[in-house]
MIDOTOR-88511 format. One record per residue: residue number from 1; residue in three letters; x, y, z of N, C-alpha, C in turn. Coordinates in steps of 0.05 Angstrom, whole numbers. Each point is the difference from the previous one (the first is absolute). Layout:
N
{atom NUM,'ala',{X,Y,Z},{X,Y,Z},{X,Y,Z}} ...
end
This chain:
299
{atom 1,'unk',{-133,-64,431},{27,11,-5},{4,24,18}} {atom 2,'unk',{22,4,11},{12,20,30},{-11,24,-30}} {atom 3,'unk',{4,22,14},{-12,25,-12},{39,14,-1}} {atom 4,'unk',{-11,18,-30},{35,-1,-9},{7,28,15}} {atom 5,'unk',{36,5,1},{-1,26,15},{3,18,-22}} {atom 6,'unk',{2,28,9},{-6,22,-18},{32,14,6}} {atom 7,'unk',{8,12,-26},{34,15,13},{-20,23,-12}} {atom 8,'unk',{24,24,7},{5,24,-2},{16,16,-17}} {atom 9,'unk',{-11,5,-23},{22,4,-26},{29,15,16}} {atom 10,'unk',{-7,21,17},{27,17,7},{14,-28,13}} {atom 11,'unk',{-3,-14,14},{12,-17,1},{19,-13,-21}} {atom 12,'unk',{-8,-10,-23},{16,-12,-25},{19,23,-15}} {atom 13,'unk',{-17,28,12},{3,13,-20},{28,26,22}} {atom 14,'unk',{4,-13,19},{27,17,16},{30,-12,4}} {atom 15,'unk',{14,16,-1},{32,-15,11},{-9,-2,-30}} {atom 16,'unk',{8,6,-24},{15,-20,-28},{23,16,-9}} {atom 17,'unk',{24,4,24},{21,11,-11},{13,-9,-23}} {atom 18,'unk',{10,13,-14},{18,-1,-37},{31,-1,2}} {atom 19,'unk',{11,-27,5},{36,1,-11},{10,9,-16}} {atom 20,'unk',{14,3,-17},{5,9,-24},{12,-24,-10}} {atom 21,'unk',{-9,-13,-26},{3,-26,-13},{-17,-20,8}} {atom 22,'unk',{-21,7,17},{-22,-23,0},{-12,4,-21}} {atom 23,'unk',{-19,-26,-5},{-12,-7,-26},{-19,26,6}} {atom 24,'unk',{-16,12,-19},{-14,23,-10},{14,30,3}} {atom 25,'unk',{19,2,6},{23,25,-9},{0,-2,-29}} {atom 26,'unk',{-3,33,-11},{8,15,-14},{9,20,-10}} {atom 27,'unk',{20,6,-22},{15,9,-5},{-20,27,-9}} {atom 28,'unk',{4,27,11},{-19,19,-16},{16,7,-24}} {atom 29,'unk',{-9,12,-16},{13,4,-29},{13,22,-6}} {atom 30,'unk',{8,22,20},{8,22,7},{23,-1,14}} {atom 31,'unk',{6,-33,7},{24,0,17},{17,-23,-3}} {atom 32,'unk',{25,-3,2},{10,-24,9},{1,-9,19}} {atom 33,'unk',{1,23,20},{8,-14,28},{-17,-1,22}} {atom 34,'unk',{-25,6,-6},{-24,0,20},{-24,-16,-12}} {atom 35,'unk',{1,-20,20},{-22,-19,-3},{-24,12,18}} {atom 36,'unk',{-25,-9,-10},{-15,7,12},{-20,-34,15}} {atom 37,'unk',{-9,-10,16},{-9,-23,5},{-31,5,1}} {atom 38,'unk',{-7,-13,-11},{-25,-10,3},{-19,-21,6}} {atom 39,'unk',{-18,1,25},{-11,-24,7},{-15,-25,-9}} {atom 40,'unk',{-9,12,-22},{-15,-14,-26},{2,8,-23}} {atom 41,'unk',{-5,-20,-9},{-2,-9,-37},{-24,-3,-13}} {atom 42,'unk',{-4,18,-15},{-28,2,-16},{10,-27,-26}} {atom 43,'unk',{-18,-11,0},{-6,-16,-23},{-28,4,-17}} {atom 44,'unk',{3,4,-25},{-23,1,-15},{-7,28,-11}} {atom 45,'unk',{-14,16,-10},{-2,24,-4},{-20,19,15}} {atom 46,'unk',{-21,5,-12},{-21,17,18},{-13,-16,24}} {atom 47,'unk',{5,-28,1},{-24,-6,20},{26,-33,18}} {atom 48,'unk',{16,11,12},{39,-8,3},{-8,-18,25}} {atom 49,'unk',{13,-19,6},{1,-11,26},{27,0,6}} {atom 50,'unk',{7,4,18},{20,19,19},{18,-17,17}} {atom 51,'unk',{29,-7,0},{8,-20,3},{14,15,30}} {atom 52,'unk',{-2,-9,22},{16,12,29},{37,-13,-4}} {atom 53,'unk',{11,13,-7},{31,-12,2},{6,-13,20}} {atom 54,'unk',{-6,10,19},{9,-3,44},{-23,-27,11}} {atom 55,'unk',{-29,-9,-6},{-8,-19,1},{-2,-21,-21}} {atom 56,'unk',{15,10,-28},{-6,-21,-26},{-27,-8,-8}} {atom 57,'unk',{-22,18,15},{-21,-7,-4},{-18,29,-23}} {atom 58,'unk',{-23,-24,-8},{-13,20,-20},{-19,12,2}} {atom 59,'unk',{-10,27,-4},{-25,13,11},{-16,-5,-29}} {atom 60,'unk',{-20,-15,-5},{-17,8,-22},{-28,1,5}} {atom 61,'unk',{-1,17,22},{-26,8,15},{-12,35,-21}} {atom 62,'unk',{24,9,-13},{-4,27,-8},{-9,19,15}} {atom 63,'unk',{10,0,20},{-16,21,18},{-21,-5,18}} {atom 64,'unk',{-11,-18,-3},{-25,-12,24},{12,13,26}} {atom 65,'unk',{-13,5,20},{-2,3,26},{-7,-23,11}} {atom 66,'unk',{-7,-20,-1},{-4,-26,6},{14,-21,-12}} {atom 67,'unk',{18,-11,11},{13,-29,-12},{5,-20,11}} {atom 68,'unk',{4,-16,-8},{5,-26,1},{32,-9,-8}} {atom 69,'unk',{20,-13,22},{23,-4,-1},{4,-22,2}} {atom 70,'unk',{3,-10,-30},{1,-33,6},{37,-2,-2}} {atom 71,'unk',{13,-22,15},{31,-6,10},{2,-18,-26}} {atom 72,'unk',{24,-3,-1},{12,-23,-22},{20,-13,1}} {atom 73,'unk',{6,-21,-8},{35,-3,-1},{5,-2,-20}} {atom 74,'unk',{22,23,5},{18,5,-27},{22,-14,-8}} {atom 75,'unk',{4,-24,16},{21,-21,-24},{-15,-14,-10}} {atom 76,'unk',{-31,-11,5},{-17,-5,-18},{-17,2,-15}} {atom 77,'unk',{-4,32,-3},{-18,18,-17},{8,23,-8}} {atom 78,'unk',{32,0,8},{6,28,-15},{-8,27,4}} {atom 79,'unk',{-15,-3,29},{-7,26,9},{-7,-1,35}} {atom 80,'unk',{3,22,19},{-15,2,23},{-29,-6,13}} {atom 81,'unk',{-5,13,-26},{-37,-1,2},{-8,34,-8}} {atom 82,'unk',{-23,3,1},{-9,30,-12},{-27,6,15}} {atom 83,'unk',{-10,22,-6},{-20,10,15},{-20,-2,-28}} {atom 84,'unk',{-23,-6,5},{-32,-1,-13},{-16,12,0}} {atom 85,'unk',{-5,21,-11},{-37,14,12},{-25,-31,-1}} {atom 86,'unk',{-6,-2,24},{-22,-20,-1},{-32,11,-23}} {atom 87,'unk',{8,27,3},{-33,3,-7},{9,3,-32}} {atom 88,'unk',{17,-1,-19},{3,-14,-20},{18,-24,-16}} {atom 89,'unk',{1,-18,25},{7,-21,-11},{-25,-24,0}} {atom 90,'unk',{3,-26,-12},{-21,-22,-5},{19,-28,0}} {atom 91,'unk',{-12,-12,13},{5,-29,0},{-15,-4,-21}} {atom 92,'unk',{17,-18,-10},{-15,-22,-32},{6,-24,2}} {atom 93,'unk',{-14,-20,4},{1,-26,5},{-13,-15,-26}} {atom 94,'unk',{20,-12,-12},{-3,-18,-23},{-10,-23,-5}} {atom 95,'unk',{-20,-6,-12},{-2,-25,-10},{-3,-23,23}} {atom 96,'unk',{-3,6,27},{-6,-17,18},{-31,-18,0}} {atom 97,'unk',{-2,-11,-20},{-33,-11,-15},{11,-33,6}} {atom 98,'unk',{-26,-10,0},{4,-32,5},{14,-11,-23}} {atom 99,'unk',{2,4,-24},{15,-8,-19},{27,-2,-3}} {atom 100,'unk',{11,20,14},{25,2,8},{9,-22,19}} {atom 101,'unk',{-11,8,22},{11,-8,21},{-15,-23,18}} {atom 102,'unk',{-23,-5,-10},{-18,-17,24},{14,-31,-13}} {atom 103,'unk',{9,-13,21},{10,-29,-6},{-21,-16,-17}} {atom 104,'unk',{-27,1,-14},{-13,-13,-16},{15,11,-22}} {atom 105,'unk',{9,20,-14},{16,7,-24},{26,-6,1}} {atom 106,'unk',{18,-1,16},{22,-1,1},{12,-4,41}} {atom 107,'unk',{32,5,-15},{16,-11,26},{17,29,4}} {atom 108,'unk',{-12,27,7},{13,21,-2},{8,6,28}} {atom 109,'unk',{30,-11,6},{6,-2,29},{2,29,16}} {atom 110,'unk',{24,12,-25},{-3,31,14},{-24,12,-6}} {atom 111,'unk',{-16,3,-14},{-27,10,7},{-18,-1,14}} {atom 112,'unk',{-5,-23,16},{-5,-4,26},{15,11,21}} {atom 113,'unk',{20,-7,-7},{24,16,22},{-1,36,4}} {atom 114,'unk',{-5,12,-19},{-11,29,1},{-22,10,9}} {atom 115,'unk',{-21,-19,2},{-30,10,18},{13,16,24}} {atom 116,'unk',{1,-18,19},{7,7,30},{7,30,-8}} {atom 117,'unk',{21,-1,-14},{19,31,6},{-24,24,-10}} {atom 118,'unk',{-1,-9,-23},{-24,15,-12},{-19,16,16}} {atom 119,'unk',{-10,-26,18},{-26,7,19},{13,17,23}} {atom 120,'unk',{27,3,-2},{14,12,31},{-5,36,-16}} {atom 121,'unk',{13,-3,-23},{-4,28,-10},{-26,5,-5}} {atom 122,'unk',{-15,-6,-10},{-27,6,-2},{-5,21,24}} {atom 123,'unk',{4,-24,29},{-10,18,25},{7,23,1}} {atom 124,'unk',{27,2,-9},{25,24,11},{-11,21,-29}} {atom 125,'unk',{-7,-10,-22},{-8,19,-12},{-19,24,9}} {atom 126,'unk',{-24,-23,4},{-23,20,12},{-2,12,24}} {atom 127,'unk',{18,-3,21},{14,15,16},{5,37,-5}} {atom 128,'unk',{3,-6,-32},{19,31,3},{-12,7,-33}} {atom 129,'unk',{-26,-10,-6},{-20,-2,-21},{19,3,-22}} {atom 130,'unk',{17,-20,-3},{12,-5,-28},{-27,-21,-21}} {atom 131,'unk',{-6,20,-22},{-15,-20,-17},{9,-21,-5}} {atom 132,'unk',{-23,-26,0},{2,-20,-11},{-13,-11,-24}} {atom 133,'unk',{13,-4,-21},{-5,-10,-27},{-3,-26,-13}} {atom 134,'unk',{-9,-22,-2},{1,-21,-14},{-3,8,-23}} {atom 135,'unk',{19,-22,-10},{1,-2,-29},{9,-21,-21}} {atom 136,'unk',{-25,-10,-7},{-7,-29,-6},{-9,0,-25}} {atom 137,'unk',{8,-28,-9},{-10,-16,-32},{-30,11,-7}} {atom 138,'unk',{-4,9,-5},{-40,1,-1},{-8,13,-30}} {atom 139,'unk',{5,-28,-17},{4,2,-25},{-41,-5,-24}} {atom 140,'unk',{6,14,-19},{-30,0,-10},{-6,-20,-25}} {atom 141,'unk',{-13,2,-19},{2,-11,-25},{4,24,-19}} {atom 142,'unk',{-8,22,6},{27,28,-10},{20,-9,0}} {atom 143,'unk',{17,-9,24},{37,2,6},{0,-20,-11}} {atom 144,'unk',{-13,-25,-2},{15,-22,-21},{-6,6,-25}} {atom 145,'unk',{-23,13,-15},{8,9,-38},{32,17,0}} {atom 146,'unk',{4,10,17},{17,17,-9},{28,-7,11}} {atom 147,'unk',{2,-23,19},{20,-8,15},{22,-14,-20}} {atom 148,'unk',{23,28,10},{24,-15,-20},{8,-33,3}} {atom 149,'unk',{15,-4,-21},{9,-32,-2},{11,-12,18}} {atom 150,'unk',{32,13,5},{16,-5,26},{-21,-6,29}} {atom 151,'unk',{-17,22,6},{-14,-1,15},{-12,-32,8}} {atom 152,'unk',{-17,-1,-16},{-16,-20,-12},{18,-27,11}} {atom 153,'unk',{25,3,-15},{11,-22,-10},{22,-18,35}} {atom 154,'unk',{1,26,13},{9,-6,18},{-22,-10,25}} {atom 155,'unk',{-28,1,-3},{-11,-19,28},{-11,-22,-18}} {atom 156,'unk',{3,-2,-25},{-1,-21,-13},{18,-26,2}} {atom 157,'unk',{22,12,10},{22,-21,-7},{1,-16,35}} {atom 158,'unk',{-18,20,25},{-4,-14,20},{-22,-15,2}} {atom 159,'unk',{-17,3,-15},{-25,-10,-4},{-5,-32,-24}} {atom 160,'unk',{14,8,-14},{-5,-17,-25},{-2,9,-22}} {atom 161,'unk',{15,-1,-20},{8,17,-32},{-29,2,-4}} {atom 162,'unk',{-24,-13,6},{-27,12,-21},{-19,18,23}} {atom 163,'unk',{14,5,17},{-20,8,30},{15,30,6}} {atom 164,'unk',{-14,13,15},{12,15,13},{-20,23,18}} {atom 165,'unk',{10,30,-8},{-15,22,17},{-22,-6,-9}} {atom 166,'unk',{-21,-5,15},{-30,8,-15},{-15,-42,9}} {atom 167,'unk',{22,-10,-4},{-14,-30,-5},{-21,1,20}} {atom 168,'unk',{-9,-25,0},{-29,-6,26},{20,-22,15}} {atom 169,'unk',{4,7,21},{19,-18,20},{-20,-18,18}} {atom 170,'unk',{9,-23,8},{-17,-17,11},{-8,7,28}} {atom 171,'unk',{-23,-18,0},{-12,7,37},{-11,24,8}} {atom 172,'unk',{-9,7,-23},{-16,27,7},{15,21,6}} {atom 173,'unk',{32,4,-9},{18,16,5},{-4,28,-20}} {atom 174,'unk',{-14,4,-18},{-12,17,-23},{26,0,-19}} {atom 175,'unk',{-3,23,-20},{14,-3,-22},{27,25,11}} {atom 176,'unk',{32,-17,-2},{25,2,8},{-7,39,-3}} {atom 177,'unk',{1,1,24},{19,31,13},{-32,22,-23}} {atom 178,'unk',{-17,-10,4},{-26,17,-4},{-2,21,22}} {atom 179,'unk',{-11,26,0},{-15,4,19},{-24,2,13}} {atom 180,'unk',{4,-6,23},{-24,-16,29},{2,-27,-1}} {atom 181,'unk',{17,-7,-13},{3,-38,1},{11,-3,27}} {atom 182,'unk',{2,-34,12},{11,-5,23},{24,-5,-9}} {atom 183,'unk',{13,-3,-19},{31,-7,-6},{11,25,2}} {atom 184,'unk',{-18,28,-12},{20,33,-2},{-13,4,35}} {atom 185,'unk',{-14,-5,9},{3,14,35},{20,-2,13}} {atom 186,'unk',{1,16,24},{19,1,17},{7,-27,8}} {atom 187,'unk',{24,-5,11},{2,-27,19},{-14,0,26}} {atom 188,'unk',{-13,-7,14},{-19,-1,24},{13,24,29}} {atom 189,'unk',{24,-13,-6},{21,10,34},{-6,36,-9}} {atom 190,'unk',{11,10,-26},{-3,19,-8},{-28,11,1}} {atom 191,'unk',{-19,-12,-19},{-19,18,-2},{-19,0,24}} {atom 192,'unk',{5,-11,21},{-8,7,31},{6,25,7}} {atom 193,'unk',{33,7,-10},{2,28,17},{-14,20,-19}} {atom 194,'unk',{-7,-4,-25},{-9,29,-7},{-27,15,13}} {atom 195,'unk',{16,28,-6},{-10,25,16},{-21,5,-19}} {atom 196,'unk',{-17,17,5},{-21,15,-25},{13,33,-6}} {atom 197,'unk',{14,1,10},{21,28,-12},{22,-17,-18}} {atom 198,'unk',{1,-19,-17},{22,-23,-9},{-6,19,-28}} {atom 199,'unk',{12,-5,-13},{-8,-3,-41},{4,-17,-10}} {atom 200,'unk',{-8,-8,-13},{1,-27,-17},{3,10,-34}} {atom 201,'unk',{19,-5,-12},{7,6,-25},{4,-31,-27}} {atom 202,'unk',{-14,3,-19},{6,-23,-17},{26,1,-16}} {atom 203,'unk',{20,-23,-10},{14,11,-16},{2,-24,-31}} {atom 204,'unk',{6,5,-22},{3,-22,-16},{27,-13,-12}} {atom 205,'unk',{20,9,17},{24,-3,-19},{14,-1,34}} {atom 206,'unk',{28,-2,-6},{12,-13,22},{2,26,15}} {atom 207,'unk',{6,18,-18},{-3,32,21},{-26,11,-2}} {atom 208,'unk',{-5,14,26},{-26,15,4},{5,23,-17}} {atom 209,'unk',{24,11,0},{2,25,-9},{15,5,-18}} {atom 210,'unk',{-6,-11,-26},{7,-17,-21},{-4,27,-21}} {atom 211,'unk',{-24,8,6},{-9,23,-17},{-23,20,21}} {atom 212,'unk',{4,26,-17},{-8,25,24},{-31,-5,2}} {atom 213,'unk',{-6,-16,-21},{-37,-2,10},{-6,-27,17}} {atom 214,'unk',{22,-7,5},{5,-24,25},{-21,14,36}} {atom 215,'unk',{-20,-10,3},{-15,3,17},{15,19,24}} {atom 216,'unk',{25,-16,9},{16,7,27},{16,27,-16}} {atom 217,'unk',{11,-1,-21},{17,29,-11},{-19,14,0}} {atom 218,'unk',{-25,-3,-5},{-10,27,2},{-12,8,29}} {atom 219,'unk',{-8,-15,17},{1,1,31},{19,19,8}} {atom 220,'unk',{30,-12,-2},{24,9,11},{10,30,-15}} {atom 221,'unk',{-17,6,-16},{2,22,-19},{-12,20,15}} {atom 222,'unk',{-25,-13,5},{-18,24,-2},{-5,10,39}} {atom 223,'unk',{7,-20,18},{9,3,22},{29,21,14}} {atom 224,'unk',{21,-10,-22},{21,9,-2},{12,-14,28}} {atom 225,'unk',{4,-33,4},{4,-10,11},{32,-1,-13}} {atom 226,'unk',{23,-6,11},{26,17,-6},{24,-27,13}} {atom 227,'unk',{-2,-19,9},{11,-19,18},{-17,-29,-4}} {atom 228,'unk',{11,-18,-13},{-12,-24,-4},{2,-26,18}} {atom 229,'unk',{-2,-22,24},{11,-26,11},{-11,-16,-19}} {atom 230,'unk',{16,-25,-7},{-9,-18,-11},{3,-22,14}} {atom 231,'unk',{-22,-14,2},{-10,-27,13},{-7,-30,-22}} {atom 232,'unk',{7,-19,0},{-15,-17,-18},{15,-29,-18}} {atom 233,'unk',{-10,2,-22},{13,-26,-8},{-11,8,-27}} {atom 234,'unk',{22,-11,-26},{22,-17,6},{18,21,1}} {atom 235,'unk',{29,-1,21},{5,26,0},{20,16,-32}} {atom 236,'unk',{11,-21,-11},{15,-1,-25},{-23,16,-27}} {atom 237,'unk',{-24,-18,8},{-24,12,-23},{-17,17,2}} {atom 238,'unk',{-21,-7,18},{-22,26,-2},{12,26,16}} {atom 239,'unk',{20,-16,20},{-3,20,27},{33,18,-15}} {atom 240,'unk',{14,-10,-10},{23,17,-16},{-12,16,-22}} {atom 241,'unk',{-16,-12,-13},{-16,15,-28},{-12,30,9}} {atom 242,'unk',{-14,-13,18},{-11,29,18},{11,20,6}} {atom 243,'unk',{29,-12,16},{19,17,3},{5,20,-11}} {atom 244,'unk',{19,-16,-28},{14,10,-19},{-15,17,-12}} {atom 245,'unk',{-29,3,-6},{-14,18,-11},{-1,33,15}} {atom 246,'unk',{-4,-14,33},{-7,21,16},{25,18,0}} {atom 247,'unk',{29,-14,-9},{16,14,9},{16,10,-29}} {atom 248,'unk',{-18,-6,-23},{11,10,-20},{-20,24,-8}} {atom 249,'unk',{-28,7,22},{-20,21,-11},{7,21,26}} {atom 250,'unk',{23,-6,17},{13,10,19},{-10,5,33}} {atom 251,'unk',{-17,-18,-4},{-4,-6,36},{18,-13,21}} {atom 252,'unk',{-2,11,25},{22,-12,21},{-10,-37,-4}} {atom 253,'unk',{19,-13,-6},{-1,-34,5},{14,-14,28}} {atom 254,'unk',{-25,-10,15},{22,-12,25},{-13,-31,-9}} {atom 255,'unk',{17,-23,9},{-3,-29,1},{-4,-2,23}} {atom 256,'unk',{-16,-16,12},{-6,-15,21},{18,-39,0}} {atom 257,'unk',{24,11,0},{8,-32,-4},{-14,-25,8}} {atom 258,'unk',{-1,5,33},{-19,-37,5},{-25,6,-8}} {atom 259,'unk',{-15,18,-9},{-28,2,-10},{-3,-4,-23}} {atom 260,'unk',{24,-7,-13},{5,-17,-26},{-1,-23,-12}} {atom 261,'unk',{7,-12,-19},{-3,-28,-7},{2,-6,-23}} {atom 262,'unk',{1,-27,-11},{12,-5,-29},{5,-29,1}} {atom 263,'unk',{-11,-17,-17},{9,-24,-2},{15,2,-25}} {atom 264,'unk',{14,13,-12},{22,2,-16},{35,-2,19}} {atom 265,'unk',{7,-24,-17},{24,2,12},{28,13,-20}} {atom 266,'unk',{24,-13,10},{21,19,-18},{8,36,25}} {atom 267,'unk',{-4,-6,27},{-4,17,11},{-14,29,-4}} {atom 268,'unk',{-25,0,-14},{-14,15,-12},{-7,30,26}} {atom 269,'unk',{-5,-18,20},{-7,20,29},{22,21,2}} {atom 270,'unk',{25,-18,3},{23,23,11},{7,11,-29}} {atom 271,'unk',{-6,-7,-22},{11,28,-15},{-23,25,-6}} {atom 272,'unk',{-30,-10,8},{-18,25,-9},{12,19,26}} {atom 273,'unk',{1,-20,25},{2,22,20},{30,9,-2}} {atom 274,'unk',{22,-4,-12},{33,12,-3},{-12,22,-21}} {atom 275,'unk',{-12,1,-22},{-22,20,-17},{-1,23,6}} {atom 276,'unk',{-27,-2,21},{-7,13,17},{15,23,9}} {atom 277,'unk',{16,-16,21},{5,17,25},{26,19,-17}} {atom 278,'unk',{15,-16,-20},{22,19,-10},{-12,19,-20}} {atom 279,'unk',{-14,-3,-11},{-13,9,-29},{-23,26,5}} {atom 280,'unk',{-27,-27,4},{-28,13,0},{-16,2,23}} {atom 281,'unk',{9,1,19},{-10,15,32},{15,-19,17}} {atom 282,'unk',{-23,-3,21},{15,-9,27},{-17,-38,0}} {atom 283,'unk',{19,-13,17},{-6,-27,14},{-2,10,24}} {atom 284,'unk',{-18,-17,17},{-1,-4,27},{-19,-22,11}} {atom 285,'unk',{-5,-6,26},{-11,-23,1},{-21,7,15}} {atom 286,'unk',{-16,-22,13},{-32,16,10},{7,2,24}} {atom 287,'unk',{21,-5,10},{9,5,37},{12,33,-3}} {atom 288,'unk',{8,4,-15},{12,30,-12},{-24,19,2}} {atom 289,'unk',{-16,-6,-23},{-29,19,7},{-15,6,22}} {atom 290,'unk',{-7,-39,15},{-12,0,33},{8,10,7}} {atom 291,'unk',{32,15,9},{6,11,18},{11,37,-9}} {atom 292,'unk',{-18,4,-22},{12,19,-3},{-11,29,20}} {atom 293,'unk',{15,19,0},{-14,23,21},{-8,23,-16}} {atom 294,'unk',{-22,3,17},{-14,29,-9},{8,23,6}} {atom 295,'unk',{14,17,-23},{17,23,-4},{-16,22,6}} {atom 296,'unk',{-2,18,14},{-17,27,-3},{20,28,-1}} {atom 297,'unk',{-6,14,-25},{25,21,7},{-8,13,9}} {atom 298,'unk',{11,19,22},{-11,31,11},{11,24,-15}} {atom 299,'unk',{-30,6,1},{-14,31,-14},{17,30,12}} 
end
């Protein structure tokens, strides 16, 4: 991959003259007739990501001196694009295990279809040492005594009403979504590229971060990793569940659309990602990230 270019914050950050009645004008409260403009929009309280009026784009780098400017389109994501601190954000790649996705289990078209992109970010991650996280089925005979019903009841009903998480699957495949089985491993294309700086996290429920003693919440806790990508399958279940948690315990949420997947139909894809991008963070795609540039501000 060509090596990315680097801008110059005074660059982004000169020329942002103020009209009076562009979007981020306000009214001071001392006056009627003097507006005052301002270039950005704080969102959020003590710890705010900062909205540029003049580029529509979002800074939720918090201050980093180093960023990452990924582009967007905003008639289909509802935003420009925003800036990242690389050194606390993490790729999380879901549930990409042979069970999912390897054609002996199933016919998961777009999940095949998401490798490639996957593996394009991967590169571009470690480029600019964004962590990488898996985060996979790797279930015990603990998580099934205690594994709620619904749970249960839903890989049952793909499996066979008396079968399910835990069964002994044929051909030496071990018992469904165990961990170190060959059905919970990586898919092959994948677990080639892993790094030995990777993490590997177990989860037992469709979200990783389901609850705060969830392996990866306390990772992302105790790191103070601040910016989440999500990679994986299915994107409606594990890879939304994840989401929704991350972004209801208030971490930055970006989707990786084609690094997505779902054999749920009822257009399940385009409404997690319409979700998303209006709601609970940003969409973008893995040509967005490849090509994003390395921000350095001057001191």
């Amino acid at each position: 991959m060509a090596a990315h270019p680097r801008l110059d914050m005074r660059f982004l950050n000169s020329n942002l003259g103020c009209a009076s009645g562009t979007v981020g004008d306000t009214f001071r409260p001392d006056s009627k007739d003097i507006i005052t403009c301002t270039t950005t929009i704080p969102f959020g309280g003590t710890d705010p990501w900062l909205y540029n009026t003049h580029t529509k784009q979002f800074d939720i780098s918090r201050g980093s001196s180093r960023k990452l400017l990924i582009a967007s389109d905003e008639h289909l994501y509802n935003h420009r694009g925003f800036l990242v601190d690389p050194s606390k954000t993490v790729l999380i790649v879901i549930d990409m295990q042979n069970y999912f996705i390897h054609p002996t289990y199933r016919n998961h078209a777009t999940g095949l279809a998401a490798v490639d992109p996957i593996l394009s970010v991967l590169e571009r991650c470690r480029q600019d040492n964004v962590q990488v996280a898996w985060l996979n089925w790797g279930i015990t005979n603990g998580d099934l005594a205690v594994q709620p019903p619904a749970v249960q009841r839903g890989f049952s009903k793909a499996l066979g009403w008396h079968i399910g998480l835990g069964v002994e699957l044929p051909d030496g495949q071990g018992r469904c979504l165990f961990k170190g089985t060959q059905n919970a491993d990586l898919y092959a294309p994948l677990k080639g590229a892993v790094q030995g700086e990777d993490l590997f996290f177990d989860k037992n429920r469709m979200s990783g971060l389901w609850s705060t003693e969830e392996p990866l919440h306390r990772y992302l806790r105790e790191t103070g990793k601040k910016t989440l990508l999500f990679a994986g399958v299915n994107t409606d279940q594990c890879v939304f569940g994840t989401l929704s948690d991350a972004y209801h315990f208030g971490w930055d949420c970006i989707l990786l659309g084609d690094c997505t997947g779902t054999m749920t139909e009822r257009r399940a894809q385009e409404l997690v990602e319409h979700n998303v991008a209006t709601n609970m963070g940003f969409v973008i795609d893995s040509k967005a990230l490849c090509e994003s540039q390395l921000v350095i501000e001057a001191v």
